[in-house]
N, C-alpha and C positions, 0 to 999 in steps of 0.2 A: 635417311636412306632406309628404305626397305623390301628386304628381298623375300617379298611374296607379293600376292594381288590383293588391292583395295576391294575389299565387299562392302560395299554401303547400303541400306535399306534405308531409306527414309522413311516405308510406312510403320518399320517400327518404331521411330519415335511419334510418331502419331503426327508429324507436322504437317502430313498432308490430308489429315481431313479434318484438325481439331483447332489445329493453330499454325494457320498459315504462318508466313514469316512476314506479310506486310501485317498482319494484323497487332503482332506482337514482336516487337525487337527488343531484344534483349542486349542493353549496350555494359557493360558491366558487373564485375565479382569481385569483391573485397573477400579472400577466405585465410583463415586461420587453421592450420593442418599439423595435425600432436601423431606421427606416425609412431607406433610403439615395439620395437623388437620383439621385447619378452611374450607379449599377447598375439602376436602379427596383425596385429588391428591399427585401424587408424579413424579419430576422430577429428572434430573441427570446428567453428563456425563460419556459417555462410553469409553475406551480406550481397546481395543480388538488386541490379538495376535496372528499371525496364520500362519500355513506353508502350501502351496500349493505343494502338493508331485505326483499331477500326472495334466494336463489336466481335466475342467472343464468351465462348461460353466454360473453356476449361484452361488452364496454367498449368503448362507442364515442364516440369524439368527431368531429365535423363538421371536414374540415380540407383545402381544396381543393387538390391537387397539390403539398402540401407534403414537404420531406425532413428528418428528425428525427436526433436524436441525444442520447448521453445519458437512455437512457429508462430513467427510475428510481419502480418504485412499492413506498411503503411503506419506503424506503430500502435498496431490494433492485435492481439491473439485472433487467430482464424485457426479456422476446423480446416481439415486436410485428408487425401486418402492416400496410400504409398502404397504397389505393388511392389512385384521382385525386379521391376524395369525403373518405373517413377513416383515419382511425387504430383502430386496433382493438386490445382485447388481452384476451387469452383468458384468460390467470389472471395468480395474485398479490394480487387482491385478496380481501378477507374481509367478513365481516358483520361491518355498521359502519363505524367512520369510515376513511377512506382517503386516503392523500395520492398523488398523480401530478406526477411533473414530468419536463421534456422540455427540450432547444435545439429550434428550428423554424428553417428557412429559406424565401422560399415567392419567387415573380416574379405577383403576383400582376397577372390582367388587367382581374380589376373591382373594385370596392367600396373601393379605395386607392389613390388617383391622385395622378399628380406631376406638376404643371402649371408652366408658363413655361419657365425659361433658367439656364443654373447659376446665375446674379449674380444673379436673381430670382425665384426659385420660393415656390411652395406644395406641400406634402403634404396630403391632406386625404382621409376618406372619406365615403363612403353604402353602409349595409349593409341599407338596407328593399331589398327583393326583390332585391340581389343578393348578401346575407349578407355577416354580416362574419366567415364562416369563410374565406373568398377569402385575409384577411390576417391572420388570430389564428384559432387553433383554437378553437371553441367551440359552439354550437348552433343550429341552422337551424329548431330546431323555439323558435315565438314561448312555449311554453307552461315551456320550462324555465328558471326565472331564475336566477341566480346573484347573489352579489355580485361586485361586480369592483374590483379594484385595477390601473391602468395606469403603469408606469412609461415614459416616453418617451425616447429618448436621439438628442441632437442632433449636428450633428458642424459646426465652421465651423474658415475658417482663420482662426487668431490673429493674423494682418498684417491682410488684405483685410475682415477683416467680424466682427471678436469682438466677441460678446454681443448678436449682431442677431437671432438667430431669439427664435421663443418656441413652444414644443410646447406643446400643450392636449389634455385628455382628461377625460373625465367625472368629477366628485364634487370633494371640496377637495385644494387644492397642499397637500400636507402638508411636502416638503422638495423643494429646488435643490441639486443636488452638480454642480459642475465640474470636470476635471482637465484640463491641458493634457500632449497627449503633445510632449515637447521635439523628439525626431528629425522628426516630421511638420509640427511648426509648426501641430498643430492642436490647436483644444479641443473637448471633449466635454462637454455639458451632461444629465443627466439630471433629469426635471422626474417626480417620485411625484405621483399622482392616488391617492384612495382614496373609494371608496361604502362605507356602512354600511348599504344596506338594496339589496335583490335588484331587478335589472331581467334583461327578455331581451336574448339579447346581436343582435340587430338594433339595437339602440342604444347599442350602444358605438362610442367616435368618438376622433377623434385629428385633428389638425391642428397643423401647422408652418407656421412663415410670419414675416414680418419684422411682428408687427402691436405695436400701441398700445392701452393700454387706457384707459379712466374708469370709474370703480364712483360706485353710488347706492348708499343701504340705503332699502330698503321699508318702510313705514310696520310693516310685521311683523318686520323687522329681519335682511332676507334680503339678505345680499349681490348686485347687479346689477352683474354687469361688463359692459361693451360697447367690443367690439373695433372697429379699426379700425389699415389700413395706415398708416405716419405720414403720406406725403402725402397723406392726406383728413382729417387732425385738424380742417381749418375745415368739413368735412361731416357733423361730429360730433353737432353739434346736431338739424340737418336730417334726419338717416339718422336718429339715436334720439328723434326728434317723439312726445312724447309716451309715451315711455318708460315713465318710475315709475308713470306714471298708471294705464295700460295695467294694468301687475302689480298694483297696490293692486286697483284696478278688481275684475279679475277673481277674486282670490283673494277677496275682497270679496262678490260675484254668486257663485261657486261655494260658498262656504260652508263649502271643507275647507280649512285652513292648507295652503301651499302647500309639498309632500310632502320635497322635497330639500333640501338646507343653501346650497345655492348656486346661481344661475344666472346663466348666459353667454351672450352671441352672438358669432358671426366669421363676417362674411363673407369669404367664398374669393370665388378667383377661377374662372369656368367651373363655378359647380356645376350638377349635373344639374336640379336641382328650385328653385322659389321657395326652399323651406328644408324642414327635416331637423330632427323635435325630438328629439333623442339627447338620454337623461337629464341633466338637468343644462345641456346645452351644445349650444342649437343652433344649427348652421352654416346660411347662408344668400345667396342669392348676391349679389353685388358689383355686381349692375345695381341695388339699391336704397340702394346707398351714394350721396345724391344731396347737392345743393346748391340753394342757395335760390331755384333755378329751375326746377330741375328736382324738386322737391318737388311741385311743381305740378301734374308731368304724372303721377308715380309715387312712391307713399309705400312705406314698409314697415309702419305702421301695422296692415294687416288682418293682412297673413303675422307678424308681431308676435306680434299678439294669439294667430291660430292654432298656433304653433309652441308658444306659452306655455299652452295650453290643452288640448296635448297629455299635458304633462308629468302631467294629472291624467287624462286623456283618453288611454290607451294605455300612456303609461308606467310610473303609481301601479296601473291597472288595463288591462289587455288582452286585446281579444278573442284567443277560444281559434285560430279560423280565417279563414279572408277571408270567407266565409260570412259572419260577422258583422264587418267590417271598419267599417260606417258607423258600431258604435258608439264608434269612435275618430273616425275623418272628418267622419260626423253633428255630433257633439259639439265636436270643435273648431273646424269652422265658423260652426254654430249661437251657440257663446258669443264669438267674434272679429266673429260681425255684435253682439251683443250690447252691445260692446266700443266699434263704430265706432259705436252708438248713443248710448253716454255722450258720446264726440268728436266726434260731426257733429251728432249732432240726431235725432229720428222719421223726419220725411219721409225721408231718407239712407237710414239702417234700412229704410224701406217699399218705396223704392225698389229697394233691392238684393234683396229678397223679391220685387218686383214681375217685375226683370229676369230671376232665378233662376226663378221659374214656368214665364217665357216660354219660357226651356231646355228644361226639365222637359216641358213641352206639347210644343212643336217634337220631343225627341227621342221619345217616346213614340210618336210616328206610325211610325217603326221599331225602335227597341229595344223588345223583349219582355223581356227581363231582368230580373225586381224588384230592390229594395233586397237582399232577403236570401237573396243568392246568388255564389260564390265568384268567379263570371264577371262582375259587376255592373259595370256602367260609372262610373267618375270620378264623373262626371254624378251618378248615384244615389246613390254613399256620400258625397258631398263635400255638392251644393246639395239634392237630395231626402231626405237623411237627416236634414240642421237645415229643412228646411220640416215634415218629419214632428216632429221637437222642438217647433219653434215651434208648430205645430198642439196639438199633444199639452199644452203652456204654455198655448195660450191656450182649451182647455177647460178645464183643471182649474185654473186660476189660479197666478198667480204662488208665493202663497206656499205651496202645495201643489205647486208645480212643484220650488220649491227646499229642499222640504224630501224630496221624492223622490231629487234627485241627493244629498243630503247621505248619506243612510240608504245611497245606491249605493255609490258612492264608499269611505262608510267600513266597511262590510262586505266588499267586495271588492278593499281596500286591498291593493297587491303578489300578486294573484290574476289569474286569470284567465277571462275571462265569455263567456256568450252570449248571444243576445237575451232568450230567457228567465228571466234574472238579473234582467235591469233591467225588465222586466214585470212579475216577480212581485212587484218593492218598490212598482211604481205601482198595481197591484192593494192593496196591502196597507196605501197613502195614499190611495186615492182609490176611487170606485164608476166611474171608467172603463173603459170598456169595449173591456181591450185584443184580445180576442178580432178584434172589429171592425175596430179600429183595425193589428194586423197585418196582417189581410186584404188590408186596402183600401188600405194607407201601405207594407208591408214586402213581401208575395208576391204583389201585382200589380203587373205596370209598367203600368199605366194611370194616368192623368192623373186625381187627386184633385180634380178642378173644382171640386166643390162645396164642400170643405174649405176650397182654399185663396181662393175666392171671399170666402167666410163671414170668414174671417181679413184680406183686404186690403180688406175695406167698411171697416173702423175707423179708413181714413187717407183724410182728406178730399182733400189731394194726391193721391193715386195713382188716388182716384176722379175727379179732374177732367183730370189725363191723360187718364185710359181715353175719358172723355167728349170730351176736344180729338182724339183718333187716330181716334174714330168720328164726325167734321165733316171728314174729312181731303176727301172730294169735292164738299163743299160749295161755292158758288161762293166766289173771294176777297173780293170786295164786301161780302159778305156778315158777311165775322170781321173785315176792317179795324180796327174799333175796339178793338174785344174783343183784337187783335192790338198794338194799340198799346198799349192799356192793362196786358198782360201785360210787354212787353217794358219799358217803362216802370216796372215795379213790382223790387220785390223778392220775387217768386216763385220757387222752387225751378227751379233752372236746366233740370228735362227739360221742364218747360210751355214754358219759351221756345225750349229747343232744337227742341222741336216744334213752335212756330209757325216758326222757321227753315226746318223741312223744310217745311213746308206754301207757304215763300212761293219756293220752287225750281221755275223755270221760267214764271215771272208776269214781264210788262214792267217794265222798272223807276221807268216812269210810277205806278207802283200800289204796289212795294217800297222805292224809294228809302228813302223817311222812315224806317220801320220796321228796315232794317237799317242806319240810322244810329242808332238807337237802341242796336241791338245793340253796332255798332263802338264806341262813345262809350261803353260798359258797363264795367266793372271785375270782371267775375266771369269766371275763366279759362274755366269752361266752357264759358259761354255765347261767349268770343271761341274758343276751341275747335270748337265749331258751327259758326262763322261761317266759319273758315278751311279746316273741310275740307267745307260744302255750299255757297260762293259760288266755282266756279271759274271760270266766267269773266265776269270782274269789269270792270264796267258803266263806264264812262269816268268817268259823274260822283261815282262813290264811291270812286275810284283814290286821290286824296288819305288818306281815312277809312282802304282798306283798307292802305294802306302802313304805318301805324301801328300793324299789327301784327306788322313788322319788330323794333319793340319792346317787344312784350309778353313780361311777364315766363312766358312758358313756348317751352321750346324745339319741341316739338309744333307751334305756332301760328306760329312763326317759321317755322320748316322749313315748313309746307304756305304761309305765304304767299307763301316765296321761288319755291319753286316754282312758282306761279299768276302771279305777277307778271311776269317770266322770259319765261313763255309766251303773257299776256297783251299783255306792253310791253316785246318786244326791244330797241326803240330806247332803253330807259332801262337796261339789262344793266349798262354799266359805273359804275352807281350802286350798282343793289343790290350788285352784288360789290363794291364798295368798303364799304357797309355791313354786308356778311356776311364778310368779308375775315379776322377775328380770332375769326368763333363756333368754339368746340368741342362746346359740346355735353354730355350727360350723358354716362355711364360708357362707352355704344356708342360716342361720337363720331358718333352717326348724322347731326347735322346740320353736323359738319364732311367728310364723307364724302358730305352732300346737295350742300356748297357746290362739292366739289373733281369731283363726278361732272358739275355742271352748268358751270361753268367748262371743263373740259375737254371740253365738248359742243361749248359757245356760243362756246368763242376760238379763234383757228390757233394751229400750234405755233411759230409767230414770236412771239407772245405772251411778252413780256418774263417772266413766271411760269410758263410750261405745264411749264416743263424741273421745275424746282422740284415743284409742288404734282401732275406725275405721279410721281416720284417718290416725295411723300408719300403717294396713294394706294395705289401698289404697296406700300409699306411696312407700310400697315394691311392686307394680307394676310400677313403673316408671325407665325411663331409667337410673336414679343413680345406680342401683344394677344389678349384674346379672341375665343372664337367672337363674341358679339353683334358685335362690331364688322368680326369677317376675311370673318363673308359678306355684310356691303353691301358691302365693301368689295371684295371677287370680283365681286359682282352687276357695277358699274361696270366694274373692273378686264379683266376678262374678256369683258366688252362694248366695248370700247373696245383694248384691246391686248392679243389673243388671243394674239400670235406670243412675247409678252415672254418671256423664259425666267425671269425671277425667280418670276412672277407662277404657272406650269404647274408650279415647284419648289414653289412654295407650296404647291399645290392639293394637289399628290403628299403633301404632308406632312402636312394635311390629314387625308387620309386616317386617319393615326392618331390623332387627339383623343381623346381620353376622351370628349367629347360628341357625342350622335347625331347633333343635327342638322347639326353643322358636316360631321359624317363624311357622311352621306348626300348634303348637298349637294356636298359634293367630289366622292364616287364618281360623283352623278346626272351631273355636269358635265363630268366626265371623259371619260364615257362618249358624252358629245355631241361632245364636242372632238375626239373620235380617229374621228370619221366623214370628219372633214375629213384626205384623206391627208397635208399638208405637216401638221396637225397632231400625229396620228398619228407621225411622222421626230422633231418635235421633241420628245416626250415620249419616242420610245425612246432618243434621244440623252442626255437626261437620267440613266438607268437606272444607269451609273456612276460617279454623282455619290450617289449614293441611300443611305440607310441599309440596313439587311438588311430592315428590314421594310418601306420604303416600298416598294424596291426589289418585294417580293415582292406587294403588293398592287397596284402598278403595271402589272405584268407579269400580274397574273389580270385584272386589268381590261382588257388588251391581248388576251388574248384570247378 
């Protein structure tokens, strides 16, 4: 999955005018990959396959600022030239089959990242749009597949930590070799990965990390591992909810057996995106490793299903360009709502169709851009490409729907398509008229009204929504009952949520009853409603609302501590003594709610302030993740500007691997140093600094 647009250039890797792809196919990589923490570098060797099928004059492989050695083809030393893009080599090879192999070194800046602290790290990458020639040599162009074989080699010390990592990389563990080097006190682990059948190398993946696993087998008899760090084994459950199900499910609903011999998940820590479906193995980030509270507020269920959806959807087949990118995005959207259809129910399903339109609508009034177009927004290939499926489903029917992807799928198995691949199979199932249906779904960005009108009459729910949000100026007197009677029922939580907003800013002579109904409810949502539209909350429902100090979601906790707080200072030293012990899910956001508002509300005479500031400052430092280090600035930084832990933090900051954490450090920096004494105390900092903080410090300076 990923939540941005595919930019592909083919003329950068020069295949369109040096080395076509019939000229030279490249069917194979045998590589060895020594990824190293302490240096953030990563070495290797390469062992490359290739058949020369016509006349050419240059051998190029994708390979960003890397420095080589040992360049051997056809088991001959050959000369070579290497830019900051490629490797190149001019002869040596012949028509027909060809071998290539190299040492590489590379310090790579994107696509393989080395997160935490020596005693705690993660290696792990994402190579969708920023290649994964950054750290293996290999291809930027989505169309040329290979098979791949990764060997991984780990490195611990044999006192402090032996046998604690575990490297992962795409297709089955074929073999574990360890040696210990005696003089070093350390060991080396190499962990062999092997594929038998060709993907692009945008989805080769590797990750290191101290994790745990459990494996299922699939009712098709497909190995299911699912990782996890050991301290979250009791989140094992919780994070893989509905797992097995999920895979049966959709291999199931898709109709093609499910393509690879194996699949995996790992969550990392700080990954860029919800998740990554790198063939075989994908990585996912650590904010959905949750617990049976935080289940509540965030599943991994959908990104689940979409990641696993990919695997048939991009990976068995992939579009040729971003141009047609929705056929990947479309598609594993489309069947992961499919997916939370079998697990939630219709209504769910209609709703999240319902919520998607409203996107779809609202962005249209400014994006021009259709679906099928290289520029196209998130927006378009993610929710407007599965509302184009589902539309496209629910004229030609189910079983003509699944017997068109069947025929897709398995004709353009390990290929690569364009939209008019997969039109001309529904043409050739159905008298649809896809003519039309491009026009009007793929090369306009206009708002399919009518379509998707026609499509959401079929769910009585979403039609009785539509009908409660068009009552919304009616007088209140007037729904009273009809308001009771909803909240009172077991109705699909957006009706009630919607009488909730409707009954926002009414006397509580007229609401009281009604959102005691709500309070007194057992459906997280609908107390989720209640916690973030009732804030300031009416004397005689303080009782009611307090009781959701206890509700099993941290979401509702956190926005009621906060109302309460500001509501009923004079009862402060309760709720902190009730919120005293929360942490919180993976962010910590609601121990980081507790400690920003305590430190609001107490003096620093406060038998705890010394302590729990402290712990604040500490959740900005590079032990935790982004999710957690920018609430935890947000407070920190508002509250104790001059702190020097806290301005060292920010500085370091700066270098994340993550955008967001980076931007918002630079944005804030840059506020901080208007302030002169702040300014003195960040240039003071400057030789304390690494070379690079140092250097971005100092551009920021001036």
């Amino acid at each position: 999955m990923r939540f941005y647009t595919l930019l592909l250039s083919l003329f950068a890797t020069g295949f369109l005018w040096a080395q076509p792809p019939v000229s030279v196919d490249f069917t194979a990589l045998k590589a060895t990959v020594f990824p190293n923490f302490d240096t953030k570098e990563v070495s290797g060797h390469c062992q490359f396959t290739f058949t020369v099928k016509a006349p050419t004059d240059t051998l190029r492989i994708d390979a960003k600022n890397m420095r080589f050695s040992l360049m051997m083809l056809n088991g001959k030393a050959v000369e070579y030239n290497a830019n900051e893009r490629q490797l190149l080599l001019y002869t040596g090879f012949k028509k027909g089959k060809n071998r290539l192999s190299f040492n590489y070194k590379a310090r790579p800046k994107q696509a393989l990242y080395f997160v935490g602290t020596s005693d705690d790290y993660q290696i792990w990458t994402q190579g969708q749009g920023k290649y994964t020639s950054h750290w293996l040599p290999s291809f930027d162009d989505v169309n040329e597949k290979l098979t791949f074989s990764i060997s991984v080699t780990t490195l611990e010390n044999e006192v402090a930590n032996p046998n604690r990592l575990t490297a992962l990389s795409n297709g089955e563990l074929v073999k574990k070799e360890s040696f210990r080097a005696i003089q070093e006190g350390k060991i080396y682990t190499t962990w062999n990965y092997r594929m038998k059948k060709p993907m692009a190398s945008y989805l080769v993946m590797l990750a290191v990390g101290n994790f745990a696993v459990k494996s299922e087998t699939s009712a098709s008899g497909i190995p299911l591992e699912s990782y996890f760090q050991p301290k979250d084994a009791d989140k094992w459950a919780t994070t893989y909810w509905h797992n097995e199900r999920i895979f049966n499910f959709l291999e199931k609903e898709i109709g093609v057996k499910y393509p690879w011999r194996i699949y995996r998940q790992i969550p990392v820590r700080d990954f860029l995106y919800a998740g990554m479906e790198n063939t075989t193995s994908t990585l996912f980030a650590q904010d959905y490793v949750v617990d049976s509270i935080a289940v509540n507020d965030k599943n991994y269920c959908n990104v689940n299903a979409h990641e696993l959806a990919h695997q048939w959807f991009g990976d068995l087949i992939t579009a040729q360009s971003g141009k047609h990118h929705w056929l990947q995005e479309g598609f594993a959207t489309y069947y992961a709502l499919l997916a939370e259809k079998e697990l939630f129910g219709e209504d769910y399903f209609y709703y999240q169709l319902y919520r998607n339109a409203n996107l779809i609508k609202a962005a249209a009034k400014n994006d021009t851009v259709p679906i099928l177009h290289e520029k196209a927004s998130s927006l378009s290939y993610y929710q407007k490409g599965a509302w184009a499926l589902h539309y496209l489903r629910d004229q030609v029917g189910k079983k003509v729907f699944d017997r068109i992807v069947k025929a897709y799928l398995k004709k353009y198995a390990f290929k690569n398509v364009v939209t008019a691949d997969f039109l001309a199979v529904v043409q050739h199932y159905s008298d649809f008229d896809t003519e039309a249906f491009q026009q009007r779904w793929l090369e306009s960005y206009k708002y399919p009204e009518a379509d998707i009108n026609q499509c959401l009459a079929k769910s009585a729910t979403i039609q009785a929504l539509v009908q409660l949000q068009k009552e919304r100026s009616l007088p209140l007197e007037n729904k009273l009952s009809r308001f009771t009677t909803l909240l009172a029922s077991k109705a699909f939580w957006p009706l009630q949520a919607e009488v909730l907003f409707q009954l926002k800013g009414h006397p509580i002579a007229q609401t009281e009853a009604l959102y005691r109904l709500a309070l007194h409810g057992d459906n997280i949502d609908v107390l989720t409603a209640v916690s973030e539209l009732l804030t300031d909350i009416p004397e005689p429902l303080k009782a009611s609302y307090e009781t959701l100090l206890q509700a099993p979601s941290y979401e509702v906790r956190g926005n009621a501590l906060v109302h309460l707080l500001k509501r009923f200072p004079n009862d402060r030293m309760r709720y902190f003594e009730i919120a005293k012990d929360w942490r919180g899910a993976n962010d910590l956001g609601l121990r980081i709610a507790y400690l920003g508002a305590y430190l609001v509300l107490m003096s620093e005479t406060s038998p705890d302030y010394a302590s729990l500031k402290a712990e604040l400052i500490d959740f900005t430092s590079p032990r935790y993740e982004s999710v957690t280090r920018i609430p935890a600035f947000q407070q920190a930084v508002s509250l104790f500007p001059q702190e020097k832990t806290v301005l060292k933090n920010l500085v370091n900051a700066t270098q994340h691997p993550k955008w967001q954490l980076v931007k918002y450090a630079r944005d804030t920096i840059r506020k901080l140093i208007k302030q002169e004494a702040l300014r003195e105390r960040f240039m003071a900092l400057i030789p304390e600094l690494s070379t690079d903080e140092k250097t971005e410090l100092q551009r920021l300076l001036k």
